[in-house]
C-alpha positions as a Markdown table, in Angstrom:
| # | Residue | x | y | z |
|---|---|---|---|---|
| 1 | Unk | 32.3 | 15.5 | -57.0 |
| 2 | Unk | 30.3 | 17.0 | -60.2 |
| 3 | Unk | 26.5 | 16.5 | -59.3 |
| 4 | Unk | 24.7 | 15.9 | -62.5 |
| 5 | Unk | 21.2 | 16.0 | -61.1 |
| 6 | Unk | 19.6 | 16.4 | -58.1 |
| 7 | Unk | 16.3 | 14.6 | -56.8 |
| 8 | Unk | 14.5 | 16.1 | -53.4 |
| 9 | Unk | 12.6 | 13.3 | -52.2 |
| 10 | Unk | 12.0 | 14.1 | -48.6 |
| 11 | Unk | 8.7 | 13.8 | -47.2 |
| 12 | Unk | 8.1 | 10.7 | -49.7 |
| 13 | Unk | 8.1 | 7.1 | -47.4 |
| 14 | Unk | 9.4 | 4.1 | -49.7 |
| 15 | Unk | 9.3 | 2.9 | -52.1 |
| 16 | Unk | 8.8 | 7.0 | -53.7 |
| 17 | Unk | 12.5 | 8.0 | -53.4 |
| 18 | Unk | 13.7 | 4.7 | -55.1 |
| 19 | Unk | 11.0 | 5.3 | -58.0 |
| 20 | Unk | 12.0 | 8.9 | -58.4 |
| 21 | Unk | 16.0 | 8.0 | -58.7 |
| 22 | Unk | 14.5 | 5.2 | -61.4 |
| 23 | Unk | 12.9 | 8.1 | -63.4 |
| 24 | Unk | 15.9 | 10.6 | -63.2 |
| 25 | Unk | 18.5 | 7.9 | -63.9 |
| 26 | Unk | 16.7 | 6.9 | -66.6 |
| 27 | Unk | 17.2 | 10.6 | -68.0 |
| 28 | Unk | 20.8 | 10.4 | -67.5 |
| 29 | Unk | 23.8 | 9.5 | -69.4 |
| 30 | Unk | 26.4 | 6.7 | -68.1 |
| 31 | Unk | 28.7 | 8.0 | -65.5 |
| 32 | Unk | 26.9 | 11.1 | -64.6 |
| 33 | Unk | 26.2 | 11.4 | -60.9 |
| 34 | Unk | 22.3 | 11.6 | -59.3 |
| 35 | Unk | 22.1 | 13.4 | -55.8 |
| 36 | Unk | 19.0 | 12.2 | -53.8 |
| 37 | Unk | 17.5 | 13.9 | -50.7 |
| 38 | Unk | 15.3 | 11.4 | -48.5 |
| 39 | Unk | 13.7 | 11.7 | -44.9 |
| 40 | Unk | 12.9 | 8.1 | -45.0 |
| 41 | Unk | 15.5 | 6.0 | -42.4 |
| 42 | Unk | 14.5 | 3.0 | -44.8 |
| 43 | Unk | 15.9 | 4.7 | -47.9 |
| 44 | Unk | 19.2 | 4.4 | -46.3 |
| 45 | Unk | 18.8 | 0.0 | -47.1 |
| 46 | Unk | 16.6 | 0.8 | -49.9 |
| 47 | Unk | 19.5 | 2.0 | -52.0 |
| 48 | Unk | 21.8 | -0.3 | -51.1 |
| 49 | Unk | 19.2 | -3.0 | -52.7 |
| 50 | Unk | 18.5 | -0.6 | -55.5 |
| 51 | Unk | 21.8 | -0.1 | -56.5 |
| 52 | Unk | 22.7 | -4.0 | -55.9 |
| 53 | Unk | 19.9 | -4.6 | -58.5 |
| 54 | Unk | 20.6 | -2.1 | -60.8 |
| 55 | Unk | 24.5 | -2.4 | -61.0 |
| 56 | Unk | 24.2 | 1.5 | -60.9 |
| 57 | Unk | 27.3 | 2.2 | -58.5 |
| 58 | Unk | 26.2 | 3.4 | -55.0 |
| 59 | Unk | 28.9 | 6.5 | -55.0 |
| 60 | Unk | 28.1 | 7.7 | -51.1 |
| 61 | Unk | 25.7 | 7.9 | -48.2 |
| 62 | Unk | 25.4 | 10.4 | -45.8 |
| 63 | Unk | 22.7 | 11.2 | -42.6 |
| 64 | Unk | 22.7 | 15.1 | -42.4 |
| 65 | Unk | 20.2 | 16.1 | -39.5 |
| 66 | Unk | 17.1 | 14.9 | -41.0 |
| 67 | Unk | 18.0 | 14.3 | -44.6 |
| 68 | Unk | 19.4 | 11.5 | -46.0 |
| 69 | Unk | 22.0 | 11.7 | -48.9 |
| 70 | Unk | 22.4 | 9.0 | -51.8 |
| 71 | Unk | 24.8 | 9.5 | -54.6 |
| 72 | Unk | 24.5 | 7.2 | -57.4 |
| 73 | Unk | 26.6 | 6.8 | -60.8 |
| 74 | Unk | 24.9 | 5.8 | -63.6 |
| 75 | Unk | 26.2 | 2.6 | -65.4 |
C-alpha cells in the first residue's frame, strides 16, 4: 500500500484529527491514499462517520499500542 501523505495527529482530542484529514485530503488527488496517526480512542468512530459522509473510502484501521491508524482513499 503506496502512502501518499501522512498526517500525525496524536495528542489532538476530536474533532482535530478529522479536521486535519479534511485539510490534507483536500490537497490530494483522487485515489491517492492519506495515513493518519491519532491517540484519540474516539477517532477510531470518528472516521467511520467521516468517511460515511464524505464517500472518501475508509481503506484500514489499526490500534498499534497507543496510536491509532486510519487509511483513507481519496474519492
Amino acid at each position: 500500500m503506496q502512502i501518499h501523505k501522512e498526517v500525525d495527529a496524536r495528542g489532538l482530542n476530536c474533532p482535530l484529527p478529522i479536521l486535519k484529514a479534511k485539510k490534507a485530503l483536500a490537497d490530494m488527488a483522487s485515489g491517492e491514499l492519506l495515513k493518519v496517526v491519532a491517540t484519540d480512542a474516539g477517532s477510531v468512530r470518528d472516521f467511520q462517520a467521516f468517511s460515511k459522509q464524505t464517500g472518501n473510502e475508509l481503506v484500514e484501521q489499526q490500534t498499534i499500542g497507543a496510536d491509532y491508524i486510519h487509511v483513507l482513499r481519496r474519492r
